[in-house]
C-alpha positions as CSV (number, residue, x, y, z in Angstrom):
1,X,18.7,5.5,-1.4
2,X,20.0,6.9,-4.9
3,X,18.5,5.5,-7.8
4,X,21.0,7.6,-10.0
5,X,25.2,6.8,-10.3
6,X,25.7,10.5,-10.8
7,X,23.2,12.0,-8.1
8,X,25.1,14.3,-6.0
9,X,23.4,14.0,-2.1
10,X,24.8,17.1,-1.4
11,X,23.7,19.5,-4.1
12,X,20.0,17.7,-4.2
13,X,19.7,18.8,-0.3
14,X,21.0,22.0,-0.5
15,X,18.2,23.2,-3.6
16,X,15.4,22.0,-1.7
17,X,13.1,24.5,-0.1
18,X,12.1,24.4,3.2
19,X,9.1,23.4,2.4
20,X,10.6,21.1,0.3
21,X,12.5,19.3,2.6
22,X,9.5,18.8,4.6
23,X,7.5,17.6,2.1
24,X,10.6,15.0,1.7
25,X,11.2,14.1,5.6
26,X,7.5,13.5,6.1
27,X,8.1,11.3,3.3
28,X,10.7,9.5,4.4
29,X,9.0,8.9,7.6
30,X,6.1,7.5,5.8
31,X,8.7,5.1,3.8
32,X,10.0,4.5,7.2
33,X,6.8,3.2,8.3
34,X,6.3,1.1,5.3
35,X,9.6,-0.8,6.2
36,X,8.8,-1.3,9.8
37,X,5.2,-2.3,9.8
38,X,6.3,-5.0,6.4
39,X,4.0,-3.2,4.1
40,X,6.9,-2.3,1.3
41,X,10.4,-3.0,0.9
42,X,12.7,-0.2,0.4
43,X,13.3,-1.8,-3.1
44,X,9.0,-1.4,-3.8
45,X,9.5,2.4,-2.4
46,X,12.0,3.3,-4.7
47,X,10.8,1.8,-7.8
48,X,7.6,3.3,-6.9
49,X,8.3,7.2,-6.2
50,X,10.4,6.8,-9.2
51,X,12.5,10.4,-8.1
52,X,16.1,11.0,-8.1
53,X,16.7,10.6,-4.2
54,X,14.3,8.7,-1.9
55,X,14.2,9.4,1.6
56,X,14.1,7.6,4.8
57,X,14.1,7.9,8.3
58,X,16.7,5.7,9.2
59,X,18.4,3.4,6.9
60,X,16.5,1.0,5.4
61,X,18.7,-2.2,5.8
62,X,18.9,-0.8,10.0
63,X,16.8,-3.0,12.1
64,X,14.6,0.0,14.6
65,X,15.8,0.4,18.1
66,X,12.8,1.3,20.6
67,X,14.2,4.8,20.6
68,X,13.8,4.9,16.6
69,X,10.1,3.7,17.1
70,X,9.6,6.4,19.8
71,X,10.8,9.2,17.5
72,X,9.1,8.0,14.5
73,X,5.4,8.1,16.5
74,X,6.4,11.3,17.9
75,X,6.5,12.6,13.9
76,X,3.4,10.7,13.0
77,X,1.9,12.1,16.3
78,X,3.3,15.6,14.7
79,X,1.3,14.8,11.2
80,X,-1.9,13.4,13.1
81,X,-1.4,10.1,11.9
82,X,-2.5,8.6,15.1
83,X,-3.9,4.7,13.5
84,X,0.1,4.7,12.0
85,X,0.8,5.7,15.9
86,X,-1.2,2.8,17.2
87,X,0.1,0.3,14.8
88,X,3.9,1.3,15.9
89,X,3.1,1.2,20.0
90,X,1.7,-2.1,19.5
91,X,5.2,-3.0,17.9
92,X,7.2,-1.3,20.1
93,X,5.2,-3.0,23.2
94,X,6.2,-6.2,21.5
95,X,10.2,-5.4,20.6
96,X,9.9,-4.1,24.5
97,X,8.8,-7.5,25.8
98,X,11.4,-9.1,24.1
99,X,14.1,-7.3,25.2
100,X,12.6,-7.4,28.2
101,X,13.2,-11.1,28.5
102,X,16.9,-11.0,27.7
């Protein structure tokens, strides 16, 4: 999400470090999180981090598939986040029943 008319995606990506960029994806996962679980908006998230470019997993306005879920535990797996893990199976379980029943 760009909180800047003149931010250039492009050039903003390309200067960031590796370590950087890292820094920024586990980040956005955490934002990602935020989202799914109805802790924050992405509105909250960017008026909070306050930088040029805030990052997300997926977009913010996208409603998760299962698939998105999956990958996103695997990363907070990744970052030993495993009570962020727990919270997400037990969401995914549910969005699983559901579509389940269709």
């Amino acid at each position: 999400m760009n909180n800047n008319e003149n931010f250039n995606e492009s050039d903003y990506l390309e200067g960031l470090s590796n370590k950087n960029f890292t820094d920024e994806f586990r980040q956005g996962v955490y934002n990602t999180f935020d989202i799914i679980t109805g802790r924050r908006s992405a509105n909250e998230i960017v008026l909070d981090q306050g930088s040029e470019f805030t990052f997300f997993f997926m977009s913010p306005d996208e409603v998760p598939t299962l698939e998105d879920i999956e990958e996103i535990m695997g990363y907070l797996t990744d970052y030993e986040e495993y009570e962020m893990c727990g919270e997400l199976n037990l969401l995914y379980k549910e969005l699983k029943k559901r579509n389940d029943r269709r």
